[in-house]
VOPAGU-2260 file (C-alpha; in pm, 1 decimal, decimal comma):
REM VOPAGU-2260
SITE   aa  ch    i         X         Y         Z
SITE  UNK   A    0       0,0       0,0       0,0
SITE  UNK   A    1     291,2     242,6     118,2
SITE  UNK   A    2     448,9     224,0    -224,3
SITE  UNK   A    3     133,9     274,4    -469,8
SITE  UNK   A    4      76,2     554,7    -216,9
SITE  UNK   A    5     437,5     699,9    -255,7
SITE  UNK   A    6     535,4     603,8    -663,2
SITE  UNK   A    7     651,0     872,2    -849,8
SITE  UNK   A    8     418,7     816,8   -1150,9
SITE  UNK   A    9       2,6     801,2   -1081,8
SITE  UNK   A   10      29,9     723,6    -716,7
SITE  UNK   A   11    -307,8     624,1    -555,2
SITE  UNK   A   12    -489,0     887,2    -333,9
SITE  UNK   A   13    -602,0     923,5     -21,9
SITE  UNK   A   14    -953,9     776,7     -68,4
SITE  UNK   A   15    -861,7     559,9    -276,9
SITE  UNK   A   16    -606,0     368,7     -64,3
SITE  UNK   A   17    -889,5     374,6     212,0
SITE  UNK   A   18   -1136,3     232,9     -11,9
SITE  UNK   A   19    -812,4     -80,1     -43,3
SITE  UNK   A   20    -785,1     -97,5     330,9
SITE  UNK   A   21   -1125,4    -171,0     362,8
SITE  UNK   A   22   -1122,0    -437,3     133,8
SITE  UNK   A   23    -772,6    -599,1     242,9
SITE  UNK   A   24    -919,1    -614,5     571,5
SITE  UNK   A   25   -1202,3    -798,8     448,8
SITE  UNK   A   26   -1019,7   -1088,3     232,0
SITE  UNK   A   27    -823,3   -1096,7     483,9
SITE  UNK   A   28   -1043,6   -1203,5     697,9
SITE  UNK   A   29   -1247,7   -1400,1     413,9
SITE  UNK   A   30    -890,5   -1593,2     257,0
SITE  UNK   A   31    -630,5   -1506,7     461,1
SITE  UNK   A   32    -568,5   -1843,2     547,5
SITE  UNK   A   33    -503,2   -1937,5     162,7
SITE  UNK   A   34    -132,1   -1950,7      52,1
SITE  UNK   A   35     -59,9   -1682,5    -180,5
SITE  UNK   A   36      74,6   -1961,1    -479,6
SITE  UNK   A   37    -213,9   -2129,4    -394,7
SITE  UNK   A   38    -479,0   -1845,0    -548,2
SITE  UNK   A   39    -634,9   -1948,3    -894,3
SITE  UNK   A   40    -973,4   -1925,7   -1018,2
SITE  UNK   A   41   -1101,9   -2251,2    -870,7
SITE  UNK   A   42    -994,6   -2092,9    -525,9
SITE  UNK   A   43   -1154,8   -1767,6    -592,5
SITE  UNK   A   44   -1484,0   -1914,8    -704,2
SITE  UNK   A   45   -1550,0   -2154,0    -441,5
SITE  UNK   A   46   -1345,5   -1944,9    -126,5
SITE  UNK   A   47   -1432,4   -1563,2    -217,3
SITE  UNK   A   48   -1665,8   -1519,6    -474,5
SITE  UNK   A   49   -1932,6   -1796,2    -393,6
SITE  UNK   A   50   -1897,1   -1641,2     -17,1
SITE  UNK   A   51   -1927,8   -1277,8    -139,9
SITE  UNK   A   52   -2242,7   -1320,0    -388,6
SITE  UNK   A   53   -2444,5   -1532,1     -68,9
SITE  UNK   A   54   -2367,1   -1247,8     189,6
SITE  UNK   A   55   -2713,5   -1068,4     259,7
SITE  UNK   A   56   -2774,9    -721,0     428,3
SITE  UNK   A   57   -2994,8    -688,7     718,8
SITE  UNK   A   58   -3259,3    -617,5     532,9
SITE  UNK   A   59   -3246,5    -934,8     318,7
SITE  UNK   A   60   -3074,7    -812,8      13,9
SITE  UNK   A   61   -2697,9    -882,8    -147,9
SITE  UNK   A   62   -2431,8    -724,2      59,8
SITE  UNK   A   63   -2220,4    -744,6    -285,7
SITE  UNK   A   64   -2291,2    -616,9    -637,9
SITE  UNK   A   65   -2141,6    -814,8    -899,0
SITE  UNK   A   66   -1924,5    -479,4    -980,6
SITE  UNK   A   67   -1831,0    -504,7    -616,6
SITE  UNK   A   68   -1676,5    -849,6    -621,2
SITE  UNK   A   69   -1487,7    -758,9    -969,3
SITE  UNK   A   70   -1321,5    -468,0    -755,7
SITE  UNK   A   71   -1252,2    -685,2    -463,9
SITE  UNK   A   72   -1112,8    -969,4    -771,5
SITE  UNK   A   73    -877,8    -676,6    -907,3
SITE  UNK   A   74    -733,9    -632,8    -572,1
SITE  UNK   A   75    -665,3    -971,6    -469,8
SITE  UNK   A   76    -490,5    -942,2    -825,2
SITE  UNK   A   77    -272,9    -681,9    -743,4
SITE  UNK   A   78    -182,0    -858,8    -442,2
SITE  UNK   A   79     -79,7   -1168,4    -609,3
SITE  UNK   A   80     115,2    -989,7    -867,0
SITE  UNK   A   81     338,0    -774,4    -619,3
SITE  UNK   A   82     545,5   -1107,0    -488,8
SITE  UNK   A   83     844,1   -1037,8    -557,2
SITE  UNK   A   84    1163,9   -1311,6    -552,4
SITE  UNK   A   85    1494,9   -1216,8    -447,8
SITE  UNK   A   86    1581,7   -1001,9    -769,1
SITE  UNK   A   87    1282,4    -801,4    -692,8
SITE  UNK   A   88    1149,8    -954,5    -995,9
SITE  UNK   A   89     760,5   -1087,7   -1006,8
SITE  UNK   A   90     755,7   -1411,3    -856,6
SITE  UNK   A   91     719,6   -1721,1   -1080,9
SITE  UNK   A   92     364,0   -1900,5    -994,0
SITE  UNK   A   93     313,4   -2275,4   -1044,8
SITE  UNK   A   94     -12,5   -2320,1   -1254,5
C-alpha cells in the first residue's frame, strides 16, 4: 500500500487507498488463510466469490454487487502480482 501511495508516476490517493484498506481487511479475513501460490480461479470461485455473492444485508438483500466483487477480484490481483523473488522480480507461480 505504502508504495502505490508513494510512486513517483500516478500514485493512488487518499480515498482511494482507504477504499483498499477496507477491502484488504475484508479478504483478509475471508482468505487469509489461503497460501498466496495457492490463489487461482477454482480458489476464488468456491473461497471468495461464492462467499461474497451469498452475503445478505440486514434487510435481506446482497451485501455485494457483482461490480463489487470484480473490484474486490482486481485487488486480490494486485496482491498476487506484487510477490516479488529475491531479484525483486515478479515471482514465478506454479499453474
Amino acid at each position: 500500500m505504502q508504495s502505490v501511495q508513494k510512486r513517483l508516476r500516478d500514485p493512488i490517493k487518499a480515498r482511494t487507498a482507504a477504499t483498499w484498506s477496507s477491502y484488504l481487511k475484508y479478504l483478509n479475513a475471508t482468505i487469509g488463510d489461503v497460501q498466496l501460490v495457492d490463489i487461482n480461479n477454482r480458489t476464488m470461485k468456491t473461497q471468495l466469490i461464492a462467499v461474497m455473492a451469498s452475503e445478505k444485508t440486514n434487510a435481506g438483500g446482497r451485501r455485494f454487487s457483482p461490480k463489487s466483487i470484480e473490484n474486490y477480484l482486481a485487488i486480490v490481483k494486485m496482491v498476487v502480482a506484487s510477490v516479488l523473488n529475491d531479484k525483486d522480480e515478479e515471482a514465478q507461480r506454479r499453474e
